[in-house]
C-alpha positions as CSV (number, residue, x, y, z in Angstrom):
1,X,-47.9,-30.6,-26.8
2,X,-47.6,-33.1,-24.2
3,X,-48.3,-31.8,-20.3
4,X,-45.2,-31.7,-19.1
5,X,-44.6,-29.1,-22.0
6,X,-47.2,-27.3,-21.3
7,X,-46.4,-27.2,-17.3
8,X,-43.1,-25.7,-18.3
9,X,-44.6,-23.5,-20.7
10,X,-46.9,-21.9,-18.4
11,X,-44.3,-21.1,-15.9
12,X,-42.7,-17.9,-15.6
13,X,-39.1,-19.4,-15.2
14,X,-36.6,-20.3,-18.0
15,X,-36.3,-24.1,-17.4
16,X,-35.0,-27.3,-19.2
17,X,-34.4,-30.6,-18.5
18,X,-32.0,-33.1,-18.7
19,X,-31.1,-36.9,-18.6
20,X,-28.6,-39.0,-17.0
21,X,-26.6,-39.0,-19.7
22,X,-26.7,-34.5,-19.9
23,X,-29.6,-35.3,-23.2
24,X,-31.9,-32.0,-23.2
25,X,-35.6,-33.9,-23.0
26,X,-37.9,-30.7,-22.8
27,X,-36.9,-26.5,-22.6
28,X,-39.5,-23.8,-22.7
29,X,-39.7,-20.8,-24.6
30,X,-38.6,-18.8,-21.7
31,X,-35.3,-20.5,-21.5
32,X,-35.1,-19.9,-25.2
33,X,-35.7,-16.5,-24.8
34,X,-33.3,-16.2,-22.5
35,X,-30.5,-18.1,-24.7
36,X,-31.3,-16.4,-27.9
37,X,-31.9,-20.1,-29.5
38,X,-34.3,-18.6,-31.9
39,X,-34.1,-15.3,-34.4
40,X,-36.0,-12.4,-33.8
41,X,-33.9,-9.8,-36.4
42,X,-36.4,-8.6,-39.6
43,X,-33.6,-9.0,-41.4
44,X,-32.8,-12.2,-42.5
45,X,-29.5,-13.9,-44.2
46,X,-28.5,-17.7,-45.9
47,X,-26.0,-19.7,-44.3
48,X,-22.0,-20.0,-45.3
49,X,-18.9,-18.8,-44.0
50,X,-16.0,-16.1,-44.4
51,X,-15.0,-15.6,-47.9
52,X,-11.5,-13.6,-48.9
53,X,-12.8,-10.2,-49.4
54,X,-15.4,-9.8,-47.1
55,X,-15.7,-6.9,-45.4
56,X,-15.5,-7.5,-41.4
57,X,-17.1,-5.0,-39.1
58,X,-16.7,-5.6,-35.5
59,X,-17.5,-3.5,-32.3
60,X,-16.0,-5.9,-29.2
61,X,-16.5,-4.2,-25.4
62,X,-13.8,-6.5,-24.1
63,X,-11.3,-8.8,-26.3
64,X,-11.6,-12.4,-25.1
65,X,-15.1,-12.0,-23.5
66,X,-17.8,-13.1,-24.5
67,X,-16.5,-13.6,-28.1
68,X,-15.0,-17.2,-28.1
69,X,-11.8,-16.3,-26.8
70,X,-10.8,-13.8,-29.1
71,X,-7.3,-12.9,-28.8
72,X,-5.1,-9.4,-30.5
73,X,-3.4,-12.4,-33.0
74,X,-6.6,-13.1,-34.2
75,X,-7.1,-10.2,-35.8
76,X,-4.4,-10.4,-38.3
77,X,-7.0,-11.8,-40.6
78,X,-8.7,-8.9,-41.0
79,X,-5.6,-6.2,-41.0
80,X,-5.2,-5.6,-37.4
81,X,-1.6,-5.8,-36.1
82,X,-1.7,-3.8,-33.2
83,X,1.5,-4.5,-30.5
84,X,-0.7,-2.3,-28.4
85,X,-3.5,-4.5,-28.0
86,X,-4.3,-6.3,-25.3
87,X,-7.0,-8.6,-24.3
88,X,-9.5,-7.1,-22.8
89,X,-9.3,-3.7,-24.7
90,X,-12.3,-2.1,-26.4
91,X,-12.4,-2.6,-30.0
92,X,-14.1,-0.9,-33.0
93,X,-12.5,-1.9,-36.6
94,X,-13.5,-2.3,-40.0
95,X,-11.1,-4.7,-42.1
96,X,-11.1,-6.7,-44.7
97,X,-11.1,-11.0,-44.6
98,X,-8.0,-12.9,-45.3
99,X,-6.8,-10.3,-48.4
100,X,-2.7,-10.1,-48.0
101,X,-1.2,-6.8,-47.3
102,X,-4.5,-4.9,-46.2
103,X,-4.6,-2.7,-43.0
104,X,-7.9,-2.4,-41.1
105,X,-9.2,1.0,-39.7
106,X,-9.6,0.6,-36.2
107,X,-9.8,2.6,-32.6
108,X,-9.3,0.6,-29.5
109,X,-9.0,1.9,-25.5
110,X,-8.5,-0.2,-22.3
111,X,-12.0,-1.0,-21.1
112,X,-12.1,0.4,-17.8
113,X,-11.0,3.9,-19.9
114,X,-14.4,4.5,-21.0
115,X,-17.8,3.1,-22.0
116,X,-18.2,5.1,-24.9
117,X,-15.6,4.2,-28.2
118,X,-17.0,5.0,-31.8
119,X,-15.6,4.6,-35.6
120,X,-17.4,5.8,-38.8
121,X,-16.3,6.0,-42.3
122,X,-17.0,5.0,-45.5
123,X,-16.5,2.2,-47.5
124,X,-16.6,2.1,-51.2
125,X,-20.0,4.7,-50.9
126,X,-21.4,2.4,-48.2
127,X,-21.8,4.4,-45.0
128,X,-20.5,2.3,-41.4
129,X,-20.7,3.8,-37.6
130,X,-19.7,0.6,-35.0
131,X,-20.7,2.2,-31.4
132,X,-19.9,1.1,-28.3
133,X,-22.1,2.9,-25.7
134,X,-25.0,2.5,-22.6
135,X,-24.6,-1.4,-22.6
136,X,-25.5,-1.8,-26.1
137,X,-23.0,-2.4,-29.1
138,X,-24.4,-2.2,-32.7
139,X,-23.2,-1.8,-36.5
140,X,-25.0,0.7,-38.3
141,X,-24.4,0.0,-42.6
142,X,-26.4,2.4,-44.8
143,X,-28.7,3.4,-41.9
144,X,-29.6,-0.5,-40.8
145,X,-28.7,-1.2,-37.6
146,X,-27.7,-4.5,-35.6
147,X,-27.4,-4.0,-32.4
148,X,-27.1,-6.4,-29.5
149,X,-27.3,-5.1,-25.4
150,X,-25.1,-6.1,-22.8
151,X,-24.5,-6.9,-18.9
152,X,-21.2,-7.6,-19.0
153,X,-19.5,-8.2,-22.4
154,X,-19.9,-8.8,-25.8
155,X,-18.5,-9.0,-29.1
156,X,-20.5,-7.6,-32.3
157,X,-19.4,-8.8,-35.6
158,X,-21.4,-7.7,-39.1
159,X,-19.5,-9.0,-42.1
160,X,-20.4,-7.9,-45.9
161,X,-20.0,-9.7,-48.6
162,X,-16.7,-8.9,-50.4
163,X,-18.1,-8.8,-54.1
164,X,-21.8,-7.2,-53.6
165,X,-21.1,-5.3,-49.9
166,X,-24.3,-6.5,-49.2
167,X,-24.6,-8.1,-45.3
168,X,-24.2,-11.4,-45.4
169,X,-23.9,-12.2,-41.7
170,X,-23.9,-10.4,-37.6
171,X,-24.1,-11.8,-34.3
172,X,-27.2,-12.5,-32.8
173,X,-27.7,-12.9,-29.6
174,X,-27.4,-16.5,-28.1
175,X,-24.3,-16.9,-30.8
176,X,-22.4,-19.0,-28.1
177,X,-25.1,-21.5,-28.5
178,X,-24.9,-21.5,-32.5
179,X,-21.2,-21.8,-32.3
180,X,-20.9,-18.3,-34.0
181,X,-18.8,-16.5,-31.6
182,X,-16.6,-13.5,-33.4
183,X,-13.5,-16.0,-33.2
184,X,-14.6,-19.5,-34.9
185,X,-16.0,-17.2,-37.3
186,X,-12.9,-15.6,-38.4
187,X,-11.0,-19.4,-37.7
188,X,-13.3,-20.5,-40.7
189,X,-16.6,-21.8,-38.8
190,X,-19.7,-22.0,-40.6
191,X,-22.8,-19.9,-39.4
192,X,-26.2,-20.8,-39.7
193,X,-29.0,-18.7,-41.6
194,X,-31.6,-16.8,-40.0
195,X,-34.8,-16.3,-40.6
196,X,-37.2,-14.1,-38.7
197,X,-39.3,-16.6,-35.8
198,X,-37.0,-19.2,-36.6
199,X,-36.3,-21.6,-33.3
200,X,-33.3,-24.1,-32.8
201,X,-34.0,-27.3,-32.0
202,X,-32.4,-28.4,-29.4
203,X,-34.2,-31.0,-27.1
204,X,-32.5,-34.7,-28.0
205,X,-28.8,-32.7,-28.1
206,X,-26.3,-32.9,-25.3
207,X,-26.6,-29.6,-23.4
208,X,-22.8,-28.8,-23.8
209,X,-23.8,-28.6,-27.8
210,X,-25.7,-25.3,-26.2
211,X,-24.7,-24.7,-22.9
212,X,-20.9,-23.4,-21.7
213,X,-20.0,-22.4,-18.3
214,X,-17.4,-24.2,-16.2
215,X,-18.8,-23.7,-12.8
216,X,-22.4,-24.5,-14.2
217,X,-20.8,-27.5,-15.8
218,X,-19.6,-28.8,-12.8
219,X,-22.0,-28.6,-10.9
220,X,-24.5,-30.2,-13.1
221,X,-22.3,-33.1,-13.4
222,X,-21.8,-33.0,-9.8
223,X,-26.3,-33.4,-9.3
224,X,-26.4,-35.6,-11.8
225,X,-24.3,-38.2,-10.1
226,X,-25.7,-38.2,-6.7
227,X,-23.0,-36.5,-4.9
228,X,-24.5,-32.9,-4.2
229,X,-28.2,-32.8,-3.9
230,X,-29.1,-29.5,-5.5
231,X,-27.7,-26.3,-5.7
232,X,-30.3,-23.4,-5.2
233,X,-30.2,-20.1,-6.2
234,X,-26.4,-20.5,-7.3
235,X,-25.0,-17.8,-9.2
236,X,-23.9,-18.7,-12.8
237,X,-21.8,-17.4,-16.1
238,X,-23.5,-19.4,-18.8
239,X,-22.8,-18.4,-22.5
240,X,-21.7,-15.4,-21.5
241,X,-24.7,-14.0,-19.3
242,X,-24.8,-13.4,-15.7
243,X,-27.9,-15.6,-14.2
244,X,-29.4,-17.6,-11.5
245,X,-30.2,-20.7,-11.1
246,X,-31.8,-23.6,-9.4
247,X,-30.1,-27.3,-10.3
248,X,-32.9,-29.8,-9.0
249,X,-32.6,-33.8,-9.2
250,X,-35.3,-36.1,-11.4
251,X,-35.5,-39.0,-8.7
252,X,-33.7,-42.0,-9.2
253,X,-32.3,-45.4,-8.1
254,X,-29.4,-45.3,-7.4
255,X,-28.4,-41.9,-9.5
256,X,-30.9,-39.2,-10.5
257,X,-32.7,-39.8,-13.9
258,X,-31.9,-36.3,-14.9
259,X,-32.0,-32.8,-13.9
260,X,-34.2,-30.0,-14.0
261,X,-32.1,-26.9,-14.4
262,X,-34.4,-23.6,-13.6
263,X,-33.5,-20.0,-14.0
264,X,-35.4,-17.8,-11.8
265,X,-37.4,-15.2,-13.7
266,X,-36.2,-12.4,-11.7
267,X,-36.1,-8.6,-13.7
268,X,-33.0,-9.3,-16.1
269,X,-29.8,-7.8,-14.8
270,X,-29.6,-5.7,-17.5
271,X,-32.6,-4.3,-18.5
272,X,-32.9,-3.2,-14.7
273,X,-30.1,-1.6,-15.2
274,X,-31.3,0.1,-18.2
275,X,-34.5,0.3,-16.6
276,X,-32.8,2.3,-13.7
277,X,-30.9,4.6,-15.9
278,X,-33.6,5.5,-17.8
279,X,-35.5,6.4,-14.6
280,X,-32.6,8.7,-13.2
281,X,-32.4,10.6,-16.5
282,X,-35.9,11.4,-16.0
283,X,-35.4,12.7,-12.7
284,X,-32.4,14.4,-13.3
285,X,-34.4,16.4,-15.9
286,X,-36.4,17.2,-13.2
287,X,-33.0,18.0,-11.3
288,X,-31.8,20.4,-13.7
289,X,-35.1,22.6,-14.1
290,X,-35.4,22.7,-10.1
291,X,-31.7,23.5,-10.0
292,X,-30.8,23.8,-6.4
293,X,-32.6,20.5,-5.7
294,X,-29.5,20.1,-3.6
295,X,-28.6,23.2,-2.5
296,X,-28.7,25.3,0.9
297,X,-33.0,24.9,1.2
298,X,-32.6,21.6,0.3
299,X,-33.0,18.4,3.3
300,X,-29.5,16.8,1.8
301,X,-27.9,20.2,3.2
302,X,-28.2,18.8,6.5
303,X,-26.3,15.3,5.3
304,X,-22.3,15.1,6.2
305,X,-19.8,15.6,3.4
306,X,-19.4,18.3,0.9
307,X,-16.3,17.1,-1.2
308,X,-16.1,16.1,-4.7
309,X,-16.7,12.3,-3.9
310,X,-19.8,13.5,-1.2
311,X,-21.5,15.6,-3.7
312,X,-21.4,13.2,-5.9
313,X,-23.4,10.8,-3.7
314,X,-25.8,13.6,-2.7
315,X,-26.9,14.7,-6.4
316,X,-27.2,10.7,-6.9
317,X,-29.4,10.6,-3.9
318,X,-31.8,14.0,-4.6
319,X,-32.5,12.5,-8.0
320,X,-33.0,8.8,-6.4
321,X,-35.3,10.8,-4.0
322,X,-38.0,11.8,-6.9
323,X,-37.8,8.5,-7.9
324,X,-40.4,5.7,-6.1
325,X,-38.6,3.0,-5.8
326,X,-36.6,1.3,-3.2
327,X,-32.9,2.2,-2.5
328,X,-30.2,0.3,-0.9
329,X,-27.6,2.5,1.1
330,X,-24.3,0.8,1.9
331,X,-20.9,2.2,3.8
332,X,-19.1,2.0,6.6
333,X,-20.1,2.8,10.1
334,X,-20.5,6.6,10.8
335,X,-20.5,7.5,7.5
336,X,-24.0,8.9,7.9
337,X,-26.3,6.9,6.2
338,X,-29.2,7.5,8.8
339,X,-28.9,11.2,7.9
340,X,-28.8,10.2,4.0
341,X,-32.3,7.9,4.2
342,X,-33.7,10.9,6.8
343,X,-33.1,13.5,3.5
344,X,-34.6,11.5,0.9
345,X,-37.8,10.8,2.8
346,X,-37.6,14.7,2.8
347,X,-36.9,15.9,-0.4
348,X,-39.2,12.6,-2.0
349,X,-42.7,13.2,-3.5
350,X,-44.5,10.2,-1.4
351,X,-46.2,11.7,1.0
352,X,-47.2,9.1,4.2
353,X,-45.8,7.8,7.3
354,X,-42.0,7.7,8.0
355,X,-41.1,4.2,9.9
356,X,-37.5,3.6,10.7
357,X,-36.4,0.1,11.9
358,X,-33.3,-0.5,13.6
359,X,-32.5,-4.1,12.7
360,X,-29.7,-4.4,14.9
361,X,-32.0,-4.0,18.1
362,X,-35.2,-6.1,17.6
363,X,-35.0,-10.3,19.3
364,X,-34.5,-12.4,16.6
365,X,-37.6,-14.4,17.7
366,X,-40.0,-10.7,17.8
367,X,-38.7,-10.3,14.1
368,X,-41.5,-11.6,12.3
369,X,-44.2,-10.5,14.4
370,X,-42.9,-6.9,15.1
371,X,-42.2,-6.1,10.9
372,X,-45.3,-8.4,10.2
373,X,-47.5,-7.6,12.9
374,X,-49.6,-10.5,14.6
375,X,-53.8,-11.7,15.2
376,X,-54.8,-11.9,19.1
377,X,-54.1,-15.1,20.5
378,X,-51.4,-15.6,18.4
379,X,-48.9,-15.0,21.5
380,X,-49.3,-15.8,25.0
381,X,-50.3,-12.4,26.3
382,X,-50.4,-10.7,23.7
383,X,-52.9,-8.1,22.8
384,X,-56.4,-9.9,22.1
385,X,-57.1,-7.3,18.9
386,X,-53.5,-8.4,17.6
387,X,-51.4,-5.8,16.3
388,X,-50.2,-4.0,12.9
389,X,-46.2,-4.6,12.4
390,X,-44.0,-2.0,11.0
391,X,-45.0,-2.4,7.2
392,X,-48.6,-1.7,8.1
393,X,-47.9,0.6,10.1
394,X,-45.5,2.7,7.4
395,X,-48.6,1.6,4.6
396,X,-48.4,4.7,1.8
397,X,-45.3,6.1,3.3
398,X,-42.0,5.0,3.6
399,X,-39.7,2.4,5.8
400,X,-36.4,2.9,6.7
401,X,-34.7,-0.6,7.4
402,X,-31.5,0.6,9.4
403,X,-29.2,-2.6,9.6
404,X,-30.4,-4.7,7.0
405,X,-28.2,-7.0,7.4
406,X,-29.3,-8.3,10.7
407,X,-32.6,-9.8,9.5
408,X,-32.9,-13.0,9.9
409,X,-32.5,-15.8,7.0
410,X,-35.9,-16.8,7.5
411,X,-37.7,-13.6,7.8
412,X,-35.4,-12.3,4.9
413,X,-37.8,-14.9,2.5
414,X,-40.9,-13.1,4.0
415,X,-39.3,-9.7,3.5
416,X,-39.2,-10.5,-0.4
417,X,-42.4,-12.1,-0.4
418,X,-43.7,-8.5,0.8
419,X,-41.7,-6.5,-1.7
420,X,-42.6,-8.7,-4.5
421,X,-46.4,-9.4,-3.8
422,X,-46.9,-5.4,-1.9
423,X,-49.2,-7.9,0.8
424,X,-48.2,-8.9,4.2
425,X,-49.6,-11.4,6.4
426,X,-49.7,-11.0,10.1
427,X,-48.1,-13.7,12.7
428,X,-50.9,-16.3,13.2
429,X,-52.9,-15.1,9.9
430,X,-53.2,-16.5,6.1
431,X,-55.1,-12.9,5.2
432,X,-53.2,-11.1,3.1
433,X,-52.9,-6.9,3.7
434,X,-52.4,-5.0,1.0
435,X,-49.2,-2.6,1.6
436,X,-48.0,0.5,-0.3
437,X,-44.8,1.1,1.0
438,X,-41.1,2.6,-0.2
439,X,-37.8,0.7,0.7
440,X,-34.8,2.5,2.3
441,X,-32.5,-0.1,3.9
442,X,-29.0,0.5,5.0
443,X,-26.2,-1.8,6.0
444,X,-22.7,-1.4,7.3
445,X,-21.8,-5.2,6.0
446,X,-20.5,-5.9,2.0
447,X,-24.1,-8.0,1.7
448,X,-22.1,-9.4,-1.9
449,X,-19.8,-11.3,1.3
450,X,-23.2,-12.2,3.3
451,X,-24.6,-13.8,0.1
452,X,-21.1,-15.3,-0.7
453,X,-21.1,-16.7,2.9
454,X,-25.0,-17.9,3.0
455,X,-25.6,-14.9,5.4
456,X,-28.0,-13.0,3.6
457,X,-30.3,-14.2,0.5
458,X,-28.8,-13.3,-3.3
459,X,-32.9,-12.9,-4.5
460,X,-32.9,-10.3,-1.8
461,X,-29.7,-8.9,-2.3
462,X,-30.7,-8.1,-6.2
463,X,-34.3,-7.0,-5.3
464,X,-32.8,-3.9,-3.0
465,X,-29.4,-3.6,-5.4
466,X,-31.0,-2.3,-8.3
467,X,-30.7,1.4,-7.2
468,X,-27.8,1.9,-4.6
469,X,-26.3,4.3,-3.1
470,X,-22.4,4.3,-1.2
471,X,-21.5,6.6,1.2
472,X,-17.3,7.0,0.9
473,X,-15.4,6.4,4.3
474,X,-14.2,9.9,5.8
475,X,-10.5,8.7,4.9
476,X,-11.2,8.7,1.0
477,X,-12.6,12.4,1.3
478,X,-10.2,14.7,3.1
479,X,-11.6,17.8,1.6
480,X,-14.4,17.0,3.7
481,X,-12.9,16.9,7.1
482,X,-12.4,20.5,6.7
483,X,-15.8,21.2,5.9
484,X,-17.5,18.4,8.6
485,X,-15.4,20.5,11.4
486,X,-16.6,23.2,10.5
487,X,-19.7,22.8,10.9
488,X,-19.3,20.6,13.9
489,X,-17.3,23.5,15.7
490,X,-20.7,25.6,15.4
491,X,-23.0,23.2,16.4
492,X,-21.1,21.3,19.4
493,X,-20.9,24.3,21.6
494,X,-24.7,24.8,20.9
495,X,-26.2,21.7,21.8
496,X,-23.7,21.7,25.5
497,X,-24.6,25.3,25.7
498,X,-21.1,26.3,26.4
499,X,-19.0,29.5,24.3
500,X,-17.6,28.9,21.0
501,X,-14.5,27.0,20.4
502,X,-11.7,27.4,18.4
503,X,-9.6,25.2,17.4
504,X,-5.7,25.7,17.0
505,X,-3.7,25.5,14.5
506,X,-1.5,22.2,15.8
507,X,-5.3,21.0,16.7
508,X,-6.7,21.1,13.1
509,X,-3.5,19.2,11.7
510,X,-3.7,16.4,14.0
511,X,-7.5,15.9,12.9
512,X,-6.3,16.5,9.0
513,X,-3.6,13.4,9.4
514,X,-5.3,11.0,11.5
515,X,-7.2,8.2,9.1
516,X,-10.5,8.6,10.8
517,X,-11.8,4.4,11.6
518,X,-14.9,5.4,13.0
519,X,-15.4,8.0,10.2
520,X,-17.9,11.0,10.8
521,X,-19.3,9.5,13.8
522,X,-16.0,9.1,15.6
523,X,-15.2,12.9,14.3
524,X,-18.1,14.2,16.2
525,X,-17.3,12.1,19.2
526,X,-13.6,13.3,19.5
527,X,-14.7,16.6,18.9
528,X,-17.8,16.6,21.7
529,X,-15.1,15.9,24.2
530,X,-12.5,18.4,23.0
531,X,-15.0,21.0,23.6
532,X,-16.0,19.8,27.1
533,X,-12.4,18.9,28.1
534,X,-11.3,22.8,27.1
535,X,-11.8,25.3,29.4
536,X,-10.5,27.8,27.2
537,X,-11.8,29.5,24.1
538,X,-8.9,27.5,21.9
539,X,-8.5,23.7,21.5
540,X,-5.3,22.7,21.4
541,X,-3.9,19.4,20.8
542,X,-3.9,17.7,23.8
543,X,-7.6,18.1,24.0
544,X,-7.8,16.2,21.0
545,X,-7.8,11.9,22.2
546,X,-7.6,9.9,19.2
547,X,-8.1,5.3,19.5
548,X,-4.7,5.5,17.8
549,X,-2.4,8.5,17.8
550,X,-1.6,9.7,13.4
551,X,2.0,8.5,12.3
552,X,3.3,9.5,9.2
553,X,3.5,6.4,6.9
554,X,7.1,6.4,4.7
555,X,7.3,5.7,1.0
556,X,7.4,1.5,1.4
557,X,4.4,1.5,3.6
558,X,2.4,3.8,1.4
559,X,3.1,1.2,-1.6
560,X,2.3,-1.5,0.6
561,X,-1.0,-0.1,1.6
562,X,-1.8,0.9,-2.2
563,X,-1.1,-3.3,-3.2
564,X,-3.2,-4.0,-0.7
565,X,-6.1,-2.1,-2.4
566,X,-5.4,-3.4,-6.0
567,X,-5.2,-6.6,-5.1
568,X,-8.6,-7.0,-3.0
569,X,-10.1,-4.5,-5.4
570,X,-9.0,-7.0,-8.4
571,X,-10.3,-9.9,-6.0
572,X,-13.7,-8.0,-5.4
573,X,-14.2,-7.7,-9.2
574,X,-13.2,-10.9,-10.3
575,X,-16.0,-12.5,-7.2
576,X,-13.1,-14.0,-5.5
577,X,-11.6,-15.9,-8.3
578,X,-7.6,-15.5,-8.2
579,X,-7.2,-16.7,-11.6
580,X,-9.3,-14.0,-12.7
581,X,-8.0,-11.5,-10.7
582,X,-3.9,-12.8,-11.7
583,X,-5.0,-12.6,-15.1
584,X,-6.9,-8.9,-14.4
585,X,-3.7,-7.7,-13.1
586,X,-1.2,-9.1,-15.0
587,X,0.8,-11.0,-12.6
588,X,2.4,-14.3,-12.8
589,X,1.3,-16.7,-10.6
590,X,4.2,-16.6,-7.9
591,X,4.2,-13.0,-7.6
592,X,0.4,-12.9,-7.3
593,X,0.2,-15.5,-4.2
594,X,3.4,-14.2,-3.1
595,X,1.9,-11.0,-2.5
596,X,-1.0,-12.5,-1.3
597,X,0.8,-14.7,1.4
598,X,2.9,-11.4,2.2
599,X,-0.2,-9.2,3.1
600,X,-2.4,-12.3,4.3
601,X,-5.6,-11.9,1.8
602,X,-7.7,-14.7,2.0
């Protein structure tokens, strides 16, 4: 093994490099790891192709992802002529290869309908269940299982063959890079054996033999010929997985001499994912056998919004609560996400110090030093002894980071240095401190648009992501503005120390139609100087001073509104891409920028 091997070999990144001409020189196993290129199954099978008569097993979470471009026509080989089907459905199906007149069994559902879909039967006395469910597809024949997890999408296919019903052949992952998606397969491409440890070889092969993804493409092309000089941290679809990467340049005269393409070994989407679930199922175990973890004695009581959609978030949050591990709390302003962090540091087991940072109000140049702390003499002035910053300060406890999205680029880097390494190091000081500390930030900003916009680091961004909570704006949860005035109209009049109010009848439906901006926050405000302005025991509703009086919206503006919020909902699923997003919704081009220019998204 030569050393630059070894170098890459000992790193904790998947990595390969290129050269000028896109050649892979060297790849470690990590990157191999990462693109399935070698066969970890116990089960191994020969090579060949689709014969008439074989028996086709498929269990596909989205048709034309992830599966070479499947499309509903495609299927006809195997006994599917559905007019209902439409790419991007959820498919389970059973069929047989190329054998005239034959009709597959099959059950297919829009994906966004569900993530569970499930077919068994049998098959001449062989046994088959094709589940789709908890991010993992898999073929079960005669109690052997080949299953394959997902982030996003994927297409299972096991085929048997049609003369033995023994299983010849399923997917794998890392099948776009062996050429073996569901779709060449059934188009007639062959499909390489597998045998348990076996590893492609790939170095001395043009990365596109391995490697698809246009953006990644392009911008690999775009490095190697000297016009961009890296990309960092970029975020990439490559065969199929959602990853990030680093595209650095091999010196050269007067191009580059290659590239060295680096993934960052950052927890795997999707086994965090799984990794969260699997924690929340534990504490909600712990939920159900307590009860009323969320009930009247309980701290998330005290937290605005009792509605379907609040609940919801509250019972999320409790069993959050018993877990210890950071959580990310996202909404508008006023929606209370103060009052949300303030309950989980309640109701949580961690015991400690409770430090809460408003990020909005600290000098952009006392950042570091005030989160960080500092040594003496490191500031004119300062303290001689130096001083322990916020993370010390909150060491076995917890920190509430109010406004995350404030921090500065710069001390963002530190801030993941600290939550990956648990050590700080003070302003002024290479001695690193040792810190035990629980994560609760909250932002008011979509940080997906601060990363998009350079604003706030993606690293970052996926490190506090993993468990999230979103508080609903007030206007998505009218049941609760019954319930928040409520309560409000018992608690006002206490803390001004004036009589009870009541409010009247014309009073309560100009609060139920207005649309509520400023959400809770701007509710409590309004209502604060209704009771002051009344000098009465009733409020009625000229007492009530609304930013913008309620107008009832007619039929066309109502539609308008609800376009508006498919199409930026499409947009925000589809990461801004419009194709996407036209193809999401169905539209033909000149509608979909029509409506676009008509409603001025960007």
């Amino acid at each position: 093994m030569s050393l630059l091997q070894s170098l890459l070999e000992s790193s904790s990144h998947a990595i390969f490099t290129l050269d000028r001409q896109g050649i892979i020189t060297h790849i470690n196993r990590q990157a191999k790891q990462r693109f399935g290129l070698f066969s970890r199954s116990p089960h191994p099978h020969g090579a060949g192709s689709l014969k008439p008569g074989d028996v086709v097993i498929l269990a596909d979470t989205s048709i034309g992802a992830d599966d070479g471009g499947l499309t509903p026509e495609d299927l006809h080989c195997i006994g599917i002529r559905e007019p209902r089907l439409r790419v991007g459905d959820q498919i389970v199906a059973v069929g047989q290869f190329q054998v005239p007149g034959s009709q597959a069994v099959y059950k297919f559902l829009p994906s966004q309908d569900t993530d569970h879909l499930q077919l068994a039967m049998e098959f001449r006395s062989h046994s088959i269940l094709a589940t789709i469910e908890n991010k993992s597809v898999s073929v079960t024949v005669d109690g052997v299982t080949y299953a394959i997890d997902y982030f996003s999408s994927i297409g299972q296919m096991v085929v048997l063959d049609g003369d033995t019903l023994e299983v010849k052949f399923w997917e794998e992952k890392g099948y776009t890079a062996r050429k073996e998606a569901i779709r060449s397969l059934l188009l007639g491409a062959p499909y390489m054996a597998k045998q348990t440890g076996y590893e492609m070889r790939v170095e001395g092969y043009h990365f596109q033999d391995f490697f698809e993804g246009e953006l990644f493409e392009t911008h690999l092309a775009q490095v190697m010929e000297g016009s961009v000089e890296h990309y960092l941290d970029a975020s990439y679809e490559v065969n199929g997985y959602e990853l990030i990467a680093s595209i650095l340049p091999v010196e050269g005269t007067p191009v580059p001499e290659g590239v060295i393409v680096k993934f960052r070994n950052v927890e795997d989407l999707w086994d965090t994912i799984q990794e969260r679930n699997n924690a929340i199922k534990s504490a909600e175990r712990k939920y159900r056998q307590l009860e009323h973890g969320t009930g009247a004695g309980s701290p998330f009581a005290a937290v605005p919004g009792w509605g379907s959609a609040s609940s919801s978030v509250h019972h999320y949050a409790y069993k959050l609560s018993q877990l210890d591990c950071n959580i990310l709390i996202t909404g508008e302003s006023g929606t209370g996400k103060s009052f949300l962090a303030k309950a989980i540091c309640q109701a949580q087991p961690r015991k400690g110090p409770v430090v809460t940072v408003d990020c909005s109000t600290i000098s952009p140049t006392l950042f570091e030093s005030e989160m960080f702390g500092y040594v003496g003499g490191a500031f004119t002035g300062a303290n001689p002894k130096g001083k322990a910053g916020f993370f010390e300060s909150a060491d076995g406890g917890t920190i509430f980071l109010d406004e995350i999205g404030e921090i500065p680029l710069n001390i963002q880097a530190k801030l993941l240095h600290v939550i990956q390494n648990k050590v700080v190091c003070r302003v002024g000081s290479t001695q690193p401190i040792p810190v035990d500390v629980r994560i609760l930030a909250a932002t008011n900003r979509n940080l997906k648009d601060e990363v998009a916009a350079g604003r706030f680091r993606q690293d970052l961004y996926y490190r506090l992501s993993g468990f999230s909570l979103e508080l609903p704006p007030l206007r998505s949860c009218p049941e609760d503005i019954c319930f928040l005035i409520d309560r409000l109209m018992e608690k006002i009049p206490q803390k001004y120390g004036v009589p009870p109010r009541s409010l009247s009848g014309e009073a309560f439906d100009k609060l139920l139609s207005y649309n509520w901006p400023g959400n809770i926050r701007e509710l409590e405000n309004v209502l604060e100087r209704a009771v002051a302005l009344s000098e009465s025991d009733i409020i009625y509703p000229e007492h009530i001073h609304l930013e913008s009086e309620p107008a009832a919206l007619s039929w066309k503006e109502q539609l308008k509104q609800e376009e508006v919020r498919i199409l930026r909902q499409a947009l925000l699923q589809c990461e801004g891409s419009r194709t996407r997003a036209m193809k999401l919704l169905g539209m033909s081009k000149t509608v979909f920028y029509g409506k676009l220019k008509e409603y001025h998204i960007e």
